[in-house]
ZAMARGU-4260 file (C-alpha; in steps of 0.2 Angstrom, whole numbers, plus 5000, padded with zeros to 4 digits):
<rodrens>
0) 5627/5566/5589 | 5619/5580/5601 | 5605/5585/5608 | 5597/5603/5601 | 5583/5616/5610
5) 5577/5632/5605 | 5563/5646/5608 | 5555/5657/5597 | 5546/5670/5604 | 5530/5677/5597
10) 5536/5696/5600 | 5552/5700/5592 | 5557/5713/5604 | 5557/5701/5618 | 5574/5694/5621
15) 5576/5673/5625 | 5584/5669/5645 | 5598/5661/5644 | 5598/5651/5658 | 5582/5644/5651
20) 5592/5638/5636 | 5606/5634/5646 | 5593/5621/5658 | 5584/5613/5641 | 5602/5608/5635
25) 5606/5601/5652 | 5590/5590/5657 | 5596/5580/5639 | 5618/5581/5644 | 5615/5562/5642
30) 5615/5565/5624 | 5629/5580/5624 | 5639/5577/5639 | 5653/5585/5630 | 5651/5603/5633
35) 5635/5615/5629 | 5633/5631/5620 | 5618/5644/5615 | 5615/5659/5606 | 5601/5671/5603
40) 5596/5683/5590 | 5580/5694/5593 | 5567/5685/5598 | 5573/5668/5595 | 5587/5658/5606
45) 5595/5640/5602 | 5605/5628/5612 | 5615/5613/5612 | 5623/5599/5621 | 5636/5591/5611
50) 5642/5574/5609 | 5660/5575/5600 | 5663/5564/5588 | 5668/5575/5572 | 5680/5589/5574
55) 5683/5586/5592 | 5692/5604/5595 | 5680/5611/5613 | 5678/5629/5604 | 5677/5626/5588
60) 5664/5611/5587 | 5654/5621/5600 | 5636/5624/5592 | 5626/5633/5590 | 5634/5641/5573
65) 5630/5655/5563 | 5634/5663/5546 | 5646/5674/5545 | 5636/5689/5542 | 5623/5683/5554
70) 5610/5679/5542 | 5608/5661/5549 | 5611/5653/5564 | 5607/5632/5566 | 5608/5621/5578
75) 5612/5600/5572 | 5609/5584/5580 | 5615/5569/5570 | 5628/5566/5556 | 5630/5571/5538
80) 5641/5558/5527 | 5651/5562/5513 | 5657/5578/5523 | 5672/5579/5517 | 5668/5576/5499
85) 5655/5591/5499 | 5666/5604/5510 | 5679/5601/5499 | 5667/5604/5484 | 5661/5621/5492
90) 5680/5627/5497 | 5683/5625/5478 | 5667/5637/5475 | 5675/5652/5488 | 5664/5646/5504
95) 5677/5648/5519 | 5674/5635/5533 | 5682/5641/5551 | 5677/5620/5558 | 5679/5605/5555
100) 5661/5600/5558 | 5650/5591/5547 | 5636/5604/5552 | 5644/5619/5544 | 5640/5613/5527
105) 5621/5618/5531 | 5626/5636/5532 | 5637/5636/5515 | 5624/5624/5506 | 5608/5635/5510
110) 5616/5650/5506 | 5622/5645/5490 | 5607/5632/5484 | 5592/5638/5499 | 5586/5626/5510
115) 5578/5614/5499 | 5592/5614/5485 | 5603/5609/5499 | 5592/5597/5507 | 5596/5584/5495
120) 5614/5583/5497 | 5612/5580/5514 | 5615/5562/5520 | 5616/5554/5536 | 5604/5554/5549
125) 5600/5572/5556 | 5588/5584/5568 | 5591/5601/5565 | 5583/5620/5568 | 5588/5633/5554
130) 5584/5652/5556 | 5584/5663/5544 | 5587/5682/5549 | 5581/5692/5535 | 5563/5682/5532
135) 5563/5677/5550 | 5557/5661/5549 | 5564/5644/5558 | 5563/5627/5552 | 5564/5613/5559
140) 5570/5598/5549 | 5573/5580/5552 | 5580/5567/5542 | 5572/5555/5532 | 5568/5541/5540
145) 5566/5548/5557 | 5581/5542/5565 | 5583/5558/5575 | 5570/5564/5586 | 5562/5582/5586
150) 5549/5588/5593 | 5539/5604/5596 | 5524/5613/5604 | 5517/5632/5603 | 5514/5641/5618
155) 5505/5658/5623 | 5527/5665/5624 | 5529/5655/5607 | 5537/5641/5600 | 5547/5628/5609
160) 5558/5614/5601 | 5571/5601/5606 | 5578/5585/5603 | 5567/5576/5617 | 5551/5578/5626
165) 5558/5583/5642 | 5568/5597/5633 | 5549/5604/5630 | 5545/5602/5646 | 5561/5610/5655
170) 5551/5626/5649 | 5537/5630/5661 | 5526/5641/5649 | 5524/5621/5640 | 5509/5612/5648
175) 5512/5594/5655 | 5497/5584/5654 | 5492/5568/5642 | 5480/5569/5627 | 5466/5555/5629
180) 5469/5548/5610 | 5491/5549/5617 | 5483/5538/5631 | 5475/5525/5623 | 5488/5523/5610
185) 5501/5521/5622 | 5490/5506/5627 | 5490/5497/5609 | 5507/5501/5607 | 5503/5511/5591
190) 5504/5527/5587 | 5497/5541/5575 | 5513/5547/5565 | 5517/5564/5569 | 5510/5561/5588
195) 5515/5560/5605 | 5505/5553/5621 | 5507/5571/5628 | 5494/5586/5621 | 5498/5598/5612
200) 5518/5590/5609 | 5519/5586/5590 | 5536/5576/5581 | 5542/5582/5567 | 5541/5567/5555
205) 5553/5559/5543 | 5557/5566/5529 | 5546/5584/5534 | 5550/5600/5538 | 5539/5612/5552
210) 5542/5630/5545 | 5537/5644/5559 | 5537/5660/5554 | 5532/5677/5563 | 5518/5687/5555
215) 5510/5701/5562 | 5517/5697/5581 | 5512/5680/5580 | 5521/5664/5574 | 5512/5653/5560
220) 5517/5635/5559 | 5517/5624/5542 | 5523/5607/5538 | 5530/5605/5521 | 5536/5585/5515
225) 5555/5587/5507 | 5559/5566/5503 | 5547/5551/5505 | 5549/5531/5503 | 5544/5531/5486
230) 5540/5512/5479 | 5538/5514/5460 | 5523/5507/5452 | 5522/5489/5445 | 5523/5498/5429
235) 5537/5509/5431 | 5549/5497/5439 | 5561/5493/5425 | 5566/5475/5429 | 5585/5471/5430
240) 5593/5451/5430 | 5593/5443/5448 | 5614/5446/5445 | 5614/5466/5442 | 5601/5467/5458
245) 5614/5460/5469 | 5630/5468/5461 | 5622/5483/5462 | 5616/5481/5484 | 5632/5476/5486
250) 5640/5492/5480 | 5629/5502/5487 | 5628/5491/5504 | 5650/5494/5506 | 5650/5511/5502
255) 5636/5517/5515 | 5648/5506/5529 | 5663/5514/5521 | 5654/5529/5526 | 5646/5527/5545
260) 5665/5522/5547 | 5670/5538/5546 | 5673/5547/5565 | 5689/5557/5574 | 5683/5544/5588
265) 5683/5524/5587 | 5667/5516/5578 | 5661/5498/5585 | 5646/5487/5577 | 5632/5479/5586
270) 5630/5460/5584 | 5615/5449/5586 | 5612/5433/5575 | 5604/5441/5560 | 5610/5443/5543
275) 5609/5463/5546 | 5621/5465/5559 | 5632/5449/5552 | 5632/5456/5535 | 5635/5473/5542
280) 5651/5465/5554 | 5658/5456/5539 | 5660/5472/5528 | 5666/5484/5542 | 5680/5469/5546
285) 5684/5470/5529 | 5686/5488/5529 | 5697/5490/5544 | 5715/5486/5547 | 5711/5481/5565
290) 5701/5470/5571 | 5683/5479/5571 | 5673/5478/5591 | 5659/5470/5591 | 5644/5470/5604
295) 5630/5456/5607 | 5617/5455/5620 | 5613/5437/5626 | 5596/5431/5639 | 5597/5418/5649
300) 5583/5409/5639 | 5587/5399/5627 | 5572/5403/5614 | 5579/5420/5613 | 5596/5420/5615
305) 5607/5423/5598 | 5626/5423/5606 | 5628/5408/5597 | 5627/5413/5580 | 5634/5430/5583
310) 5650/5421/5591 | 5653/5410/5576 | 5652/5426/5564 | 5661/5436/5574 | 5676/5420/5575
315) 5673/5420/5555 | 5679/5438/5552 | 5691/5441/5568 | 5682/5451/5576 | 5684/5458/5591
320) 5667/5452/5600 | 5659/5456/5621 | 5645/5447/5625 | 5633/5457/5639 | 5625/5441/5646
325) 5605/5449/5655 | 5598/5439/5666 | 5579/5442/5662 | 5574/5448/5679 | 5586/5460/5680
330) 5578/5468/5667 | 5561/5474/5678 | 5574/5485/5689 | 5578/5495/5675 | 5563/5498/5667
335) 5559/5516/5675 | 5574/5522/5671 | 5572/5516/5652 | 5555/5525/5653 | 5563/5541/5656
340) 5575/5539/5641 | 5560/5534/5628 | 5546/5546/5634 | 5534/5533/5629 | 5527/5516/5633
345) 5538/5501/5629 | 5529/5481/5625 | 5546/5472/5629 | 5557/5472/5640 | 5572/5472/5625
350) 5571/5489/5627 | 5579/5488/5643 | 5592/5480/5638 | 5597/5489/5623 | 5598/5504/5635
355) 5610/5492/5646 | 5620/5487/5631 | 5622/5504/5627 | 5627/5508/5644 | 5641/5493/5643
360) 5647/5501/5624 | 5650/5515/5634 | 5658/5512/5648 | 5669/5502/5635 | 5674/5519/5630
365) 5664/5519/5614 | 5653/5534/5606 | 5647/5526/5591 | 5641/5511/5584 | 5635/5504/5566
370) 5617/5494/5567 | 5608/5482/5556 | 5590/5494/5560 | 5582/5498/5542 | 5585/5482/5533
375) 5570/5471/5538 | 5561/5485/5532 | 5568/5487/5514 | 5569/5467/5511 | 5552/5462/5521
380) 5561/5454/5535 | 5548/5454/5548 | 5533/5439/5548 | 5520/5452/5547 | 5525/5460/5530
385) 5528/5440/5523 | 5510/5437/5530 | 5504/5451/5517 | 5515/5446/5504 | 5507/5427/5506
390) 5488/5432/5509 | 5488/5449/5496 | 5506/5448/5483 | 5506/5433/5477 | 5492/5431/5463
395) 5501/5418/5454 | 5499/5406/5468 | 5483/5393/5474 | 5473/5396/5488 | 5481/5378/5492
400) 5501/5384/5489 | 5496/5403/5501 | 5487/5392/5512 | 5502/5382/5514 | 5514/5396/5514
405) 5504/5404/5529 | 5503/5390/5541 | 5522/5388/5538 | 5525/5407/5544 | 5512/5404/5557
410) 5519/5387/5565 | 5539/5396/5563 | 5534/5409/5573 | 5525/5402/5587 | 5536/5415/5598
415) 5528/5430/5594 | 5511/5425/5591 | 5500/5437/5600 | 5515/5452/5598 | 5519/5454/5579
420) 5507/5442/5574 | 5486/5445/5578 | 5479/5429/5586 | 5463/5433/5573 | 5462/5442/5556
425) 5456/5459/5558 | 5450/5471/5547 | 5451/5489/5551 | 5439/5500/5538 | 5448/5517/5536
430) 5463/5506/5534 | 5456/5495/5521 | 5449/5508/5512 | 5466/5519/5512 | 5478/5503/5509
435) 5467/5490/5500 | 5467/5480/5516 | 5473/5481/5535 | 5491/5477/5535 | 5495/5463/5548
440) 5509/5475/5555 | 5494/5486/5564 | 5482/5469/5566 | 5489/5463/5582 | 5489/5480/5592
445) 5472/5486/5585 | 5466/5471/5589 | 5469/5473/5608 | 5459/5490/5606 | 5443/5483/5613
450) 5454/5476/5626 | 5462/5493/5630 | 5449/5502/5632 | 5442/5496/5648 | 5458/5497/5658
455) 5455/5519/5654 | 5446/5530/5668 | 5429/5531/5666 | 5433/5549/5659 | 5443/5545/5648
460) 5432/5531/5641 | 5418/5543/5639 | 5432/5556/5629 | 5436/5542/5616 | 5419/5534/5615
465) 5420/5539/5593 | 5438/5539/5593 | 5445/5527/5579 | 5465/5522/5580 | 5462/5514/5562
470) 5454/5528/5555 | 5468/5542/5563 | 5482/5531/5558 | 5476/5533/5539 | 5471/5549/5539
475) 5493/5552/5540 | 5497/5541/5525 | 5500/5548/5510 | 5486/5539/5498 | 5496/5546/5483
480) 5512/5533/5488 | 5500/5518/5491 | 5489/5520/5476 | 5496/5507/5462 | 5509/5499/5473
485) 5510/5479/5475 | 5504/5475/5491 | 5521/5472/5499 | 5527/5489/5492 | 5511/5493/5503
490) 5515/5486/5520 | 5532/5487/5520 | 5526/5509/5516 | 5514/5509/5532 | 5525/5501/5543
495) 5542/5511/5540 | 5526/5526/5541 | 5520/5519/5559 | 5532/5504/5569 | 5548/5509/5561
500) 5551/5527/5565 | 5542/5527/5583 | 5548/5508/5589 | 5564/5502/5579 | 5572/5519/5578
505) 5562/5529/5594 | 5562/5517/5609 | 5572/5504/5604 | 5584/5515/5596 | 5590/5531/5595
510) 5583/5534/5614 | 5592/5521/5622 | 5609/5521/5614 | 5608/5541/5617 | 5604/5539/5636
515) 5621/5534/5638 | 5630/5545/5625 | 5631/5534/5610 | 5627/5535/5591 | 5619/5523/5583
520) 5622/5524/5564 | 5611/5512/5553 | 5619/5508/5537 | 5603/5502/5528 | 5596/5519/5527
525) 5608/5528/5518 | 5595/5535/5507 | 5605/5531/5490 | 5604/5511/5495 | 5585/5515/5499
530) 5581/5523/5483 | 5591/5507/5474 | 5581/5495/5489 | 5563/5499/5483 | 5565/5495/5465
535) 5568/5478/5469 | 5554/5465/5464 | 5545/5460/5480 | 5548/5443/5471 | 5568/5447/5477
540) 5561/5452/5495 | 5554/5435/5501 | 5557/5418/5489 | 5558/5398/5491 | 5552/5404/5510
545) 5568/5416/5511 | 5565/5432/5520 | 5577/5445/5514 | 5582/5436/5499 | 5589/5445/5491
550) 5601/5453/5502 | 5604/5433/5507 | 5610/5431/5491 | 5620/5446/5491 | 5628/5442/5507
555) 5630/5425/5502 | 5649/5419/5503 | 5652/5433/5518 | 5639/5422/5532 | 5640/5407/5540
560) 5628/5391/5533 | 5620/5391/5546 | 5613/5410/5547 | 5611/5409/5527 | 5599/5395/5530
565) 5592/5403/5546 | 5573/5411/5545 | 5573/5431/5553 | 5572/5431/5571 | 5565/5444/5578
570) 5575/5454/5593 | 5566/5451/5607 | 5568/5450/5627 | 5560/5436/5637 | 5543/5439/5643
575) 5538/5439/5658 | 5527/5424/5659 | 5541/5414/5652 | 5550/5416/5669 | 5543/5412/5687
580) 5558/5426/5693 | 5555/5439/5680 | 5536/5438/5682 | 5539/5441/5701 | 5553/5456/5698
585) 5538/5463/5686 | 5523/5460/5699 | 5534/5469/5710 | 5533/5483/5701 | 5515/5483/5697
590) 5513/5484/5716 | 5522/5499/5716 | 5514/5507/5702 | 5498/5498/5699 | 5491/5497/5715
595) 5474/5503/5718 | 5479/5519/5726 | 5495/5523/5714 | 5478/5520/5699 | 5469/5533/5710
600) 5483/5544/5711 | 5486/5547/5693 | 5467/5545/5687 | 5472/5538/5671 | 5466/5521/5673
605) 5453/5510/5677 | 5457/5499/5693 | 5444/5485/5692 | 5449/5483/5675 | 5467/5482/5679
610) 5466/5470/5692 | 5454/5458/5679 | 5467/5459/5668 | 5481/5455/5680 | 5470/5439/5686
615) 5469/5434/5667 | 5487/5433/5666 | 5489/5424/5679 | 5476/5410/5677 | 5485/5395/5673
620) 5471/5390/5659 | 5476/5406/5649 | 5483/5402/5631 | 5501/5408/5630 | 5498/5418/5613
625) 5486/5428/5625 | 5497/5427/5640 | 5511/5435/5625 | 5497/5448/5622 | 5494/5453/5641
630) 5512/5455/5645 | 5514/5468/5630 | 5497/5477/5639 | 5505/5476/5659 | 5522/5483/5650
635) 5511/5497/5642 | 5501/5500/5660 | 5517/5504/5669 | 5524/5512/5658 | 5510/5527/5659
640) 5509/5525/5676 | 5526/5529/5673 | 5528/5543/5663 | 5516/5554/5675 | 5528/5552/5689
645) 5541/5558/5679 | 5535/5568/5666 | 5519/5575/5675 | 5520/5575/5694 | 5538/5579/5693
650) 5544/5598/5691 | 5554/5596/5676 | 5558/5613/5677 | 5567/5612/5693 | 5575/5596/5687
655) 5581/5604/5673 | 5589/5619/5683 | 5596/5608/5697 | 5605/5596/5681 | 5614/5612/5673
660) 5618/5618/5690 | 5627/5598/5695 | 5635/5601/5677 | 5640/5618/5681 | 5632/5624/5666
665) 5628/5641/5666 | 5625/5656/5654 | 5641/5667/5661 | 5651/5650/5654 | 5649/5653/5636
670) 5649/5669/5623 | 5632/5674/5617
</rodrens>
């Protein structure tokens, strides 16, 4: 697991800087703090900071590669599985490889299938930038499910790509300023797929290639779709017995463990008290002839604490378990510092301490870890995507039996009313017109859209007076895989399209763990278990008031009775308002960056506004599912506040020199 960076010139003929390579692979080392390499061809230049985990040989895992004859030269962030397998396929065919990286197979796959022929064999999660001499043309590709990040931008010198924003803004032809609609949906929490809070920075999204080619001196972009989530139509799903749906997860579930086992480096599992990591845990034991590690994170509160059942698992299979006990006001003190890894704003604190877990996994001296991240997803784990099972899936029930079944979920997740749960139903137009209704995954954010948008300067305000989050959110879906689907199929589509990739996997996951040098790998999204996991009835998702039934029934004899039984739980830290000492640590951080003058400063924000909502929060009358809403909104005003200083008013250029010359990284160092 790396970090990548690359230029692509609009004029051929003029040659890429090295050191300007060499600085966007440094100012992302926390990703790659294992050595660094570049090369250049004409007009284009890639780099790479590298993170050994596979082939751990200094020289010969060094990226960037290229083809033998030179034809094509990539750059590779993540991991492909079945490596082995498939080189050894391909040394059958005549294709010589001089590593023992997983990334070589690109090279030999493309040029014996293209790039789309090899594309499918690839499996894993991965970021990566091909170029092809002879068309000169560069592609940028990222995995399916968005697990790695990528982003790009075009500037008057060309194109400009890397792993994470600050990669982009090492250059200084890339301009550093927010777009208003960015703004606002850092605000909300939500944002448009494919979008970043910065203008004129895109992502590359799951499952999507950004081709760039030169033509006529200039560069032309184009995105082109290679894989999506595809839920079958009611129709189409050819139904199996309850027996032969589990048989077959389980096979499936093994073997993609099996495989993110697979590292020249020792692999570790995260543990919380959900089935997902449990499940997960219980496997990897079995697949190990030592004791697998396992790590959990545990808060001093006791409504969010989980040790408890991630001890009595880890005691059930032997493992090896550390407990990282965060006390929740610590959590405030690192919350700048989180910032800087996620490039966005953050709604809870968890965050934070995924980032300080990761930090503790890897001061444990490990470099990779399998998570539970992708099954609540696949199986309708979270409340939200019950909710639209209840109030839209279920045709066969009464209005009496749904109205039952939602004021159960409601009343079992008091906790998070106000956070994944709108306070009121809301009904979003463009969504409902593109989905058939407004998912209840997008309800509680949108909803605080009226609030959010008195808290923006007044210039802002005016910018965005027509602006729609609803309506630009559904203009990215891809109507063609919602029409016909059930309505859980439908939920569970938008929200692996929105939440998933830029909160589960972005911020609260690959960003974190990779700020201090680990790789994450998510079992549930090896994409063979996906394709099996959405032919699955939605009757098998969520039964008898079972979220994830069916991978409950699956995982049946390997949990404890008391998880088996247990309804999901969603991850969260502590808010602040739950703690008179963590809502002083995060007061005294609004005072540093919410002040009226630090408001003035960046002119982002709206200072009366700002002060009205901090005296709502703190108004002792205020409802807690409201006060649960507000502290999401003052995690959201920092965190802008934030990213200017860091991202804006800070010369990332110079910080990106000054990092490669502390590493003593330097151009001279390697072979061009």
């Amino acid at each position: 697991m790396c970090g990548i960076a690359g230029i692509m010139h609009h004029d051929a003929n003029r040659p890429v800087d090295p050191e300007q390579l060499v600085a966007m692979a440094a100012i992302q080392s926390h990703r790659g703090p294992d050595g660094f390499g570049y090369k250049t061809q004409a007009g284009i230049g890639f780099a790479h900071a590298r993170l050994s985990i596979i082939d751990l040989n200094p020289n010969r895992g060094r990226q960037p590669f290229a083809s033998e004859d030179g034809r094509y030269l990539i750059a590779h962030n993540g991991e492909f599985y079945d490596y082995k397998r498939l080189r050894a396929d391909l040394t059958s065919r005549g294709y010589q490889f001089v590593t023992k990286s997983d990334t070589e197979l690109v090279l030999h796959l493309t040029e014996r299938l293209g790039l789309m022929g090899a594309l499918p064999h690839l499996r894993g999660e991965f970021a990566f930038a091909l170029y092809e001499r002879d068309s000169a043309r560069l592609t940028l590709v990222r995995d399916r499910f968005g697990v790695k990040p990528l982003y790009w931008t075009m500037t008057d010198e060309g194109l400009i790509f890397g792993s994470e924003i600050k990669v982009l803004f090492a250059h200084p032809a890339v301009r550093r300023t927010f777009s208003p609609a960015g703004l606002y949906h850092q605000l909300m929490q939500t944002m448009v797929p494919g979008t970043t809070c910065f203008e004129g920075v895109h992502g590359v999204q799951p499952g999507q290639m950004v081709i760039c080619e030169r033509r006529d001196g200039a560069l032309r972009v184009r995105t082109q779709p290679y894989w999506d989530v595809d839920f079958p139509c009611p129709g189409d799903r050819h139904i199996l017995r309850e027996d032969e749906y589990i048989e077959t997860l389980r096979q499936h579930f093994v073997e993609a463990i099996q495989l993110r086992l697979e590292a020249d480096v020792p692999v570790a599992c995260y543990l919380s008290g959900g089935i997902d990591s449990c499940s997960i845990l219980g496997v990897a034991a079995a697949c190990q002839q030592s004791p697998v590690k396992a790590f959990t994170i545990g808060f001093d509160d006791g409504d969010y604490d989980e040790t408890a059942i991630a001890q009595e698992m880890a005691a059930a299979v032997g493992a090896d378990q550390e407990i990282l006990m965060v006390p929740g006001h610590e959590l405030y003190n690192h919350f700048a510092r989180t910032i800087w890894h996620t490039e966005r704003s953050i709604y809870n604190t968890f965050t934070v301490a995924k980032l300080l877990m990761s930090e503790y996994v890897h001061q444990a001296g490990y470099k990779v870890v399998v998570t539970g991240e992708g099954s609540d997803e696949l199986f309708a784990g979270y409340p939200q995507l019950r909710l639209d099972m209840i109030l839209h899936g279920m045709d066969h029930a009464s209005p009496t039996e749904r109205a039952e079944l939602e004021s159960w979920l409601q009343e079992s997740n008091q906790l998070f009313k106000g956070n994944l749960l709108a306070q009121e139903r809301l009904n979003d137009v463009a969504l409902t017109e593109c989905i058939g209704f407004t998912p209840s995954c997008l309800q509680s954010w949108l909803s605080s859209a009226p609030l959010v948008m008195p808290l923006l300067s007044p210039d802002y305000q005016q910018t965005l007076a027509t602006y729609s989050p609803g309506e630009a959110i559904a203009n990215t879906l891809n109507s063609q895989q919602l029409a016909g689907r059930h309505p859980l199929d439908k939920a569970q589509y938008v929200w692996i399209k929105t939440q998933f990739e830029s909160q589960v996997l972005g911020w609260a996951g690959d960003r974190v763990d990779m700020a201090n040098s680990l790789e994450a790998r998510p079992a549930f999204l090896d994409h063979p278990l996906v394709e099996f996991a959405v032919t699955v009835p939605p009757s098998l998702r969520f039964r008898d008031r079972k979220d994830k039934y069916i991978l409950r029934e699956t995982m049946k004899e390997l949990l404890p009775a008391t998880l088996y039984n247990r309804q999901k739980f969603a991850f969260m830290a502590p808010p602040a308002h739950t703690d008179p000492v963590k809502q002083t640590a995060m007061l005294t951080l609004a005072k540093q960056y919410l002040s009226a003058a630090a408001i003035a400063a960046t002119g982002l924000l709206n200072p009366a506004a700002v002060a009205a909502l901090f005296n709502r929060h703190q108004h002792r009358r205020t409802p807690v599912a409201e006060q649960v809403q507000l502290d999401a909104m003052i995690n959201h005003l920092l965190s802008v506040q934030i990213l200017h200083e860091q991202f804006i008013a800070a010369d990332v250029p110079k910080i990106a020199q000054e990092r490669a010359r502390t590493l003593g990284w330097q151009a001279a160092t390697v072979t061009a």
